[in-house]
C-alpha positions as CSV (number, residue, x, y, z in Angstrom):
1,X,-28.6,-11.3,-36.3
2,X,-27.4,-9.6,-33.5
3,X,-24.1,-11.7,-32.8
4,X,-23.3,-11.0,-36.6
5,X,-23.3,-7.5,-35.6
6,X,-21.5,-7.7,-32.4
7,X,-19.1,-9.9,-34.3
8,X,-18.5,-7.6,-37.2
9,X,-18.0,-4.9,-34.6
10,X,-15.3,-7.0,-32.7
11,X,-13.5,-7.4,-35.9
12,X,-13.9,-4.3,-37.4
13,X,-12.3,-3.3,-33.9
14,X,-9.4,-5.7,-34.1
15,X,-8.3,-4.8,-37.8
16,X,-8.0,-0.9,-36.6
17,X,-5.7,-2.2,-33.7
18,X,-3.8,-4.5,-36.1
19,X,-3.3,-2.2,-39.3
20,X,-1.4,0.3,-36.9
21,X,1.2,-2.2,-35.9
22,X,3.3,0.3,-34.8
23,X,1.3,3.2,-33.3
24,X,-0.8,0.7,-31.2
25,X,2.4,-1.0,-29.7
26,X,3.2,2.8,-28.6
27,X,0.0,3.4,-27.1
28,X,-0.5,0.1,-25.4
29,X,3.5,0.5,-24.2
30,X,2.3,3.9,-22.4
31,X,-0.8,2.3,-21.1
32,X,1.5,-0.4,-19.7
33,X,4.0,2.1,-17.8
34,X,0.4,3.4,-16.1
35,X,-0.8,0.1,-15.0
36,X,2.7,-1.0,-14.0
37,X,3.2,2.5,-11.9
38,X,-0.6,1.4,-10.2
39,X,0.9,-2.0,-9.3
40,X,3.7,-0.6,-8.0
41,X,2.5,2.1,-5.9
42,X,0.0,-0.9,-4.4
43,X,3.3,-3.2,-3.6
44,X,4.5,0.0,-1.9
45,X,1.0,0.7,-0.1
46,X,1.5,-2.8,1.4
47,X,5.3,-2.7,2.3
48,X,4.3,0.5,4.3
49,X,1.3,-0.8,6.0
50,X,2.8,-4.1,6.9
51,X,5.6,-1.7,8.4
52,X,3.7,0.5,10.3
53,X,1.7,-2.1,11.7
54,X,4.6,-4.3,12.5
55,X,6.3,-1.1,14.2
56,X,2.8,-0.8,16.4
57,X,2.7,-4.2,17.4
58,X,6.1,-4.1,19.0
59,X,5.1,-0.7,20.6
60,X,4.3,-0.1,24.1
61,X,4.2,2.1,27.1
62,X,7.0,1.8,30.0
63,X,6.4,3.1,33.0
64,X,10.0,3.6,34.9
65,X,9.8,4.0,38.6
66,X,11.7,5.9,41.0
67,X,13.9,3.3,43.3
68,X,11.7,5.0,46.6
69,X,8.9,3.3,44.7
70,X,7.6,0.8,46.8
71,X,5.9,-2.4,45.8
72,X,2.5,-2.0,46.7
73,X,2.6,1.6,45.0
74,X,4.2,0.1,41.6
75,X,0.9,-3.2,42.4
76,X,-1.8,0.1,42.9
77,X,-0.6,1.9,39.7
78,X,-0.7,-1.6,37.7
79,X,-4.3,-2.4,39.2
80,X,-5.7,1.1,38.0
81,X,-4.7,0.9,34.7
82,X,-6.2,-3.1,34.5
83,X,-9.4,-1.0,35.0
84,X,-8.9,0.9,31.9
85,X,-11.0,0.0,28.7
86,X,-8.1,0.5,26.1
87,X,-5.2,-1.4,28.2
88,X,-4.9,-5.0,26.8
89,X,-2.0,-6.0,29.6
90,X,-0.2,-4.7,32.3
91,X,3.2,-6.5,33.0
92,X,4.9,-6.0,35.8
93,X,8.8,-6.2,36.0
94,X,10.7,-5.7,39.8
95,X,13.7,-4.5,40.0
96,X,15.3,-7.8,40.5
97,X,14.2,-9.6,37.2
98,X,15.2,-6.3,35.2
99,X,18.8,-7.1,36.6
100,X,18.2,-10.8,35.7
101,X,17.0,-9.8,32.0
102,X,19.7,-7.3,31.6
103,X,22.3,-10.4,32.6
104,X,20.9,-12.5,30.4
105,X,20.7,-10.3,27.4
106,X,24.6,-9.6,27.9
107,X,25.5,-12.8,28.8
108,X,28.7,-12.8,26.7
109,X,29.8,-9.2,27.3
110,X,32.8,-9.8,30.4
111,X,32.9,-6.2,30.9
112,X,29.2,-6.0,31.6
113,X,29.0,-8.7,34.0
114,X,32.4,-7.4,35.7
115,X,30.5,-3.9,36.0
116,X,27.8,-5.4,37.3
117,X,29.5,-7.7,40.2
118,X,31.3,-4.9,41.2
119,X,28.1,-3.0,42.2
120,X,26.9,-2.6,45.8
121,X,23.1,-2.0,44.7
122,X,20.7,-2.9,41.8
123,X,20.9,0.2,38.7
124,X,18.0,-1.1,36.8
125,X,14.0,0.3,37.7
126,X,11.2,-1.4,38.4
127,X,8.7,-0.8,35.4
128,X,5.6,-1.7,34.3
129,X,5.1,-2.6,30.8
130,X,1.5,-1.8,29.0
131,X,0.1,-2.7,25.7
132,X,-3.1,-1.2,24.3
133,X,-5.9,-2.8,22.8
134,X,-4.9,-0.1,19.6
135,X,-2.2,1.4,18.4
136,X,-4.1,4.8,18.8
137,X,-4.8,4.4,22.8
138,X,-1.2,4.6,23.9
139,X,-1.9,8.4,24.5
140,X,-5.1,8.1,26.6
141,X,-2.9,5.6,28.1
142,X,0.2,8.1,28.7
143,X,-2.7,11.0,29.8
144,X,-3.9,8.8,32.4
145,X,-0.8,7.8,33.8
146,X,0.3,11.6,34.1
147,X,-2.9,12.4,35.7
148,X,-2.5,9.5,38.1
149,X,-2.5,10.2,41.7
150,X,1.3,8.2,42.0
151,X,2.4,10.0,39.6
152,X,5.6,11.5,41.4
153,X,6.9,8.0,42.2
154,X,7.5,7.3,38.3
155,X,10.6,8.4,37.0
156,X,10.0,8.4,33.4
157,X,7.3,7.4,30.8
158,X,9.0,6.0,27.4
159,X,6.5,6.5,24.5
160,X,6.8,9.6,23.6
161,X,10.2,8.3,21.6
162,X,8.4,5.6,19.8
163,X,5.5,7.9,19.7
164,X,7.8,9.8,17.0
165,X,8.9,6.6,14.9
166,X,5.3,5.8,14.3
167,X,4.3,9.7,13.6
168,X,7.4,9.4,11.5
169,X,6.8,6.5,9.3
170,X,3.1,6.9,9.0
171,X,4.1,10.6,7.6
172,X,6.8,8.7,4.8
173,X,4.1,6.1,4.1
174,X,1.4,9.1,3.4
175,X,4.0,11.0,1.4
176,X,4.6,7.6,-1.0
177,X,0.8,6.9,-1.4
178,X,0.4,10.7,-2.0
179,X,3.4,11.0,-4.9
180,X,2.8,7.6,-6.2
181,X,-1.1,8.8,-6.8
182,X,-0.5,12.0,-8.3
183,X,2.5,9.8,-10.8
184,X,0.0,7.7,-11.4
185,X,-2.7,10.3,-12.6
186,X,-0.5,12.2,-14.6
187,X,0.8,9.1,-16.5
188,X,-2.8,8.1,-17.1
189,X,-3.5,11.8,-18.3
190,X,-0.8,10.9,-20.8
191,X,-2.2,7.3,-21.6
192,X,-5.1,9.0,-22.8
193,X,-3.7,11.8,-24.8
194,X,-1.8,9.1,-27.0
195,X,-4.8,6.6,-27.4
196,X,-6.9,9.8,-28.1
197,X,-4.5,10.7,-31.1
198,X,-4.3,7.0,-32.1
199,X,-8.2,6.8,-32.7
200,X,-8.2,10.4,-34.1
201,X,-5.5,8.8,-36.8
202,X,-7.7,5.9,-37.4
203,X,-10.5,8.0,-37.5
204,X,-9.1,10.2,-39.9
205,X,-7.6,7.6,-42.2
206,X,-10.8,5.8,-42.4
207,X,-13.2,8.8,-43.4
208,X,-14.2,7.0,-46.8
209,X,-15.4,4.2,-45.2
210,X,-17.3,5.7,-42.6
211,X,-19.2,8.0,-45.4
212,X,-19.8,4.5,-47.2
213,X,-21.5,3.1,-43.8
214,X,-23.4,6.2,-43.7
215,X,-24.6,6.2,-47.6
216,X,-25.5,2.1,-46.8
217,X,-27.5,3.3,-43.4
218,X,-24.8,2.2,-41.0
219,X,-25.8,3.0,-37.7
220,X,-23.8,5.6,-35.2
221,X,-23.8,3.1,-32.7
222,X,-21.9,0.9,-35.6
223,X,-19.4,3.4,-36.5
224,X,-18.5,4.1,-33.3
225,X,-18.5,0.7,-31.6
226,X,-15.2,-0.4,-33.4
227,X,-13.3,2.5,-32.0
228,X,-14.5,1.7,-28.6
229,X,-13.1,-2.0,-29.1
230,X,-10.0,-0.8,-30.4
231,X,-9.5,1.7,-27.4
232,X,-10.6,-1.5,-25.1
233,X,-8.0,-3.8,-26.9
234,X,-5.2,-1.2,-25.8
235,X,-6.2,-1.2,-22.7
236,X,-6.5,-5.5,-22.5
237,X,-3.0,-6.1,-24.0
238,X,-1.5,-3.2,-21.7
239,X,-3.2,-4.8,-18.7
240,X,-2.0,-8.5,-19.9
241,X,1.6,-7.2,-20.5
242,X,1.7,-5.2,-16.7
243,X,1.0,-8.5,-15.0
244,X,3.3,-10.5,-16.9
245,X,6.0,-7.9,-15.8
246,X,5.2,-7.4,-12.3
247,X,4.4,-10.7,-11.0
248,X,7.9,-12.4,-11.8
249,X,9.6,-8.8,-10.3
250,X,7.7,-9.6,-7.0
251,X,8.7,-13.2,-7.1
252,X,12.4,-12.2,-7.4
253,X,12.1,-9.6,-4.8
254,X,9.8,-11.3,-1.7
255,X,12.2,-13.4,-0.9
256,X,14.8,-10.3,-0.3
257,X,12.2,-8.4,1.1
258,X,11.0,-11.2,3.6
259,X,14.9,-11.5,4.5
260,X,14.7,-8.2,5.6
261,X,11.2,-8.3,7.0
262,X,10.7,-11.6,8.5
263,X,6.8,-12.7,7.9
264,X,6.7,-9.9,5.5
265,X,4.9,-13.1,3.1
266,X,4.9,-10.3,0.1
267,X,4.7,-13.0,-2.2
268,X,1.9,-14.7,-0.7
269,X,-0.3,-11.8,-0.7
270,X,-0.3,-10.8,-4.2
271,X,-0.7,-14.8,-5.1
272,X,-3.6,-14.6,-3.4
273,X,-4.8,-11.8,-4.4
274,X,-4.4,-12.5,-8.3
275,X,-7.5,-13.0,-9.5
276,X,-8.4,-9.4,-7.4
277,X,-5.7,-7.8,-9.2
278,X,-6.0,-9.3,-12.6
279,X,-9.7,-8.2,-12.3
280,X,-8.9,-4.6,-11.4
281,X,-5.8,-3.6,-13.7
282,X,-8.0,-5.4,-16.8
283,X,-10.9,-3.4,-15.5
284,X,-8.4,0.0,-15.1
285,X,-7.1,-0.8,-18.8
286,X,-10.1,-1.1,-20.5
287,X,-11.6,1.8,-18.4
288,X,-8.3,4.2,-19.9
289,X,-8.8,3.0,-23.2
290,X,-12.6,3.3,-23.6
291,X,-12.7,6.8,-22.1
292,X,-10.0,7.9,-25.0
293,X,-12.2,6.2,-27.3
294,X,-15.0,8.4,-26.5
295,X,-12.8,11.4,-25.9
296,X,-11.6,11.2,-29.5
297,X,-14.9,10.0,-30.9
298,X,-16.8,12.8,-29.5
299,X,-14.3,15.5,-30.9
300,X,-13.3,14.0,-34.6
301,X,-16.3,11.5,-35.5
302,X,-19.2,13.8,-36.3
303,X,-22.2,11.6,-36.7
């Protein structure tokens, strides 16, 4: 008895999204541009945070001495910050293998190496190189260094540059989440103004019926139910039709984006992570189509 009910009310459902061919491919069309806009704003969330935390990865503090720096000074420096609970490594680079590196790196530059031979003494600074354990310690890092007690015999102290790329991208990435969010909310608000009018139309085109399920003893709940599976079954095919979309447009773009991103692996994430997504944008579409359901049921079905 109970799955003749549930079945009637599935069906009853499915002929109000059928007989309105035309209105429900506009509604579940919007509903589609809102999940779509969701999926897109999480493939940006990811490009951003693989960014940033590719950008703090290569990140460290450089310590530049001053060429009256000697050794043991440069060894003391280097052995306080080892004691430090936020310093991963401490590398140290002399003077001499900067000037080996630097000949190395412009190995097939003539000018450079002429310029080079030609000198009497060594340009390049001694420097120690230091990466935190996180990308947030580099200024406890910095602060200890400028507090330290050798301070005077170091030249320079490079983060504060790369201090500003990181402030800067984490600001872009925060502004993209932010926008994408408030797109995202007001293409929903507009998701569920248009299902709300489609069940209003339904609602309003059926009134004979509905008085005959009242005169028979129809129940609310069975009056309503069929506008909450219609409002659902928006929200399923828009859902269905998102995915289908957006997963072949991140297989044609990972492989552009991991060109310009080496190990970027865009496309194996959201492999992975189908079922997840699948899961959530269903869940999101049924979610938007039930609430308009309701919205409209509440307002236009007085019962």
């Amino acid at each position: 008895m109970w799955r003749e009910k549930f079945q009637r009310v599935l069906n009853a459902g499915w002929n109000n999204f059928r007989r309105n061919s035309y209105v429900s491919i506009g509604t579940t069309g919007v509903m589609t541009l809102v999940l779509l806009v969701f999926l897109g704003l999480v493939a940006v969330n990811f490009l951003a945070s693989t960014i940033v935390v590719s950008l703090e990865e290569k990140v460290d503090v450089s310590a530049y001495f001053k060429s009256d720096a000697t050794e043991d000074e440069i060894l003391k420096v280097q052995s306080d910050l080892r004691g430090l609970a936020v310093v991963k490594s401490v590398e140290y680079v002399s003077q001499d293998e900067a000037l080996a590196d630097f000949k190395e790196r412009h190995a097939g530059d003539a000018l450079i190496q002429e310029s080079l031979a030609e000198l009497d003494d060594n340009p390049l600074q001694a420097s120690l190189n230091i990466k935190a354990r996180q990308a947030g310690q580099y200024g406890a890092i910095v602060e200890f260094l400028e507090g330290n007690a050798l301070r005077t015999f170091i030249d320079k102290i490079n983060y504060y540059e790369n201090e500003k790329v990181i402030s800067r991208i984490h600001s872009i990435s925060g502004a993209i989440q932010n926008w994408g969010f408030l797109a995202t909310l007001v293409l929903a608000a507009i998701a569920v103004l248009v299902t709300f009018n489609t069940i209003r139309l339904t609602i309003y085109s059926q009134k004979q019926e509905i008085e005959i399920m009242r005169l028979v003893g129809g129940s609310n709940w069975h009056i309503r139910a069929p506008y909450l599976v219609e409002g659902a079954l928006y929200g399923s095919f828009a859902a269905l039709i998102a995915l289908v979309v957006f997963y072949p447009l991140v297989f044609v773009a990972a492989p552009k984006m991991e060109t310009l991103m080496p190990g970027l692996a865009m496309g194996s994430y959201f492999i992975g992570h189908l079922p997840a997504f699948t899961l959530l944008i269903w869940g999101a579409g049924i979610v938007l189509g039930i609430v308009s359901s309701i919205v409209a049921i509440r307002k236009f079905l007085h019962i």
